[in-house]
N, C-alpha and C positions, 0 to 999 in steps of 0.2 A: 504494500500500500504506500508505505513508505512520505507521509503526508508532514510535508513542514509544519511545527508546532503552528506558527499566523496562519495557518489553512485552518489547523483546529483547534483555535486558543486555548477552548476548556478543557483543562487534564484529563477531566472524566473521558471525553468524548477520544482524544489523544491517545489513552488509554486501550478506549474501545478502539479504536482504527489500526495501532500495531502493536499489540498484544492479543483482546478479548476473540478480537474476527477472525485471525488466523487459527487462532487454536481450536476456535466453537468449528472452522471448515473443516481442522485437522480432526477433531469428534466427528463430524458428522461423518466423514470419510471412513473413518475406522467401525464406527457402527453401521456401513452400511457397505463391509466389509471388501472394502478399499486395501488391495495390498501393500501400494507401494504411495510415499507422499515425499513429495520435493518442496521445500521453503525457501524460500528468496528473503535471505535475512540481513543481515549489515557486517561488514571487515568493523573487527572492534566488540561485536557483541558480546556483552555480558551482563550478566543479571544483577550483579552488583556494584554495577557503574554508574558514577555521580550524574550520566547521561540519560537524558529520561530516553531517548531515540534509546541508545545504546543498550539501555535496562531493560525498556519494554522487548526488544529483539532478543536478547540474550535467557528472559524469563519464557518466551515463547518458544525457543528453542527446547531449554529444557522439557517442559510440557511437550511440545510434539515427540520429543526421542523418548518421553515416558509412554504414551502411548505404543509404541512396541509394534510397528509397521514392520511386516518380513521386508521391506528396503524401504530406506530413509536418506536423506540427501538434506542436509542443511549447506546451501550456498552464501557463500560473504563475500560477495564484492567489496571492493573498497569503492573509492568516490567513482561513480559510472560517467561514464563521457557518451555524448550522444545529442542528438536533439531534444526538446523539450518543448510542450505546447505554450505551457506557463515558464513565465522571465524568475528566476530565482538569483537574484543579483551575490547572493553569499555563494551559491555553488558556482554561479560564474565566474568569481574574482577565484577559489578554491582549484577551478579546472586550470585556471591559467596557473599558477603559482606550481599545480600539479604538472603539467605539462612541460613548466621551464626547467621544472627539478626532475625530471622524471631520472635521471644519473644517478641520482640518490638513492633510487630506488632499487639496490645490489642485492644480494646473499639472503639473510634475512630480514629484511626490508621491504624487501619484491613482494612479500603478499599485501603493501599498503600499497601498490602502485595502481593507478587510477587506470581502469580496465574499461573498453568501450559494449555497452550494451549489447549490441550483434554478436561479441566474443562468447559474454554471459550466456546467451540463447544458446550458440552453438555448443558450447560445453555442457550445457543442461540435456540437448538432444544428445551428445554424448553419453553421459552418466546416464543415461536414461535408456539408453539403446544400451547400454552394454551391463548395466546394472553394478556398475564400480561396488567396490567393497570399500571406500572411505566411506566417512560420515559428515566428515565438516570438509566442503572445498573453496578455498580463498582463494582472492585473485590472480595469486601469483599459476597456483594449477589449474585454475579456470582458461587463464591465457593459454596456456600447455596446451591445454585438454581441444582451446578453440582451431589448435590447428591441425591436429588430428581429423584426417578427412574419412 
C-alpha cells in the first residue's frame, strides 16, 4: 500500500493501510486455503523501529510468516525508482541523492541501494515461478534475481 503518512494523517487509519489490510488479506488467504502469499514490504522493516512506516511493515511481516503458508516471500525493496502518478517531493529529493550515491552502495550496503520497480516485479515472477527457499528478499537479491531470464 505503502501510503505516505499526509495521504493518511490519522494513525489509526495509517495503521489500518500498512499493517491491519495486509494481514486481515494474509487471513483471508490462508482461511480460504491459499498456499502460497508474497508481501511487498519495506528494506529496513522492523517491528521495533522508532519508524511508524518501518514498524507497521516489520509487525506485519511477522504476522504473515506466523500464519504458516507452505511458501512465503516477504520482499524489501529499498527506496523504489520509477514513475509515480502523485508528486512526493521527499522521495524525489531521496531518488536523486540515491542515485548520485549509488557507489556507496558496495558489499553490505547493496541491499539499501535504490532498486527500480520493473526489477521488483520481475524478481517477484521469479521467486514465484520457481518457488525460492528464502524468506526475506532485499534489494540487493531482488536486482540479482531481476536479471535472471
Amino acid at each position: 500500500m505503502a501510503q505516505p503518512e499526509r495521504v493518511t494523517p490519522q494513525k489509526k487509519d495509517y495503521i489500518d493501510v500498512e499493517l491491519n489490510l495486509p494481514v486481515k488479506i494474509a487471513k483471508i488467504a490462508k482461511n480460504n486455503n491459499i498456499k502460497s502469499f508474497i508481501y511487498v514490504s519495506s528494506g529496513g522493516a522492523n517491528a521495533d523501529s522508532r519508524n511508524l512506516y518501518l514498524q507497521n511493515k516489520g509487525k506485519a511481516e511477522k504476522e504473515i510468516i506466523n500464519l504458516s503458508f507452505d511458501f512465503t516471500a516477504i520482499i524489501q525493496p529499498s527506496l523504489l525508482l520509477g514513475d509515480r502518478k502523485e508528486n512526493r517531493v521527499g522521495e524525489r529529493i531521496a531518488k536523486s541523492i540515491f542515485k548520485s550515491l549509488s557507489f556507496v552502495f558496495v558489499g553490505k550496503l547493496r541491499s539499501f541501494k535504490a532498486i527500480h520497480a520493473n526489477n521488483v516485479a520481475k524478481a517477484i515472477m521469479h521467486i514465484t515461478k520457481n518457488q525460492l527457499n528464502d524468506l526475506f528478499f532485499t534489494s540487493d537479491i531482488l536486482e540479482d534475481l531481476s536479471r535472471i531470464n
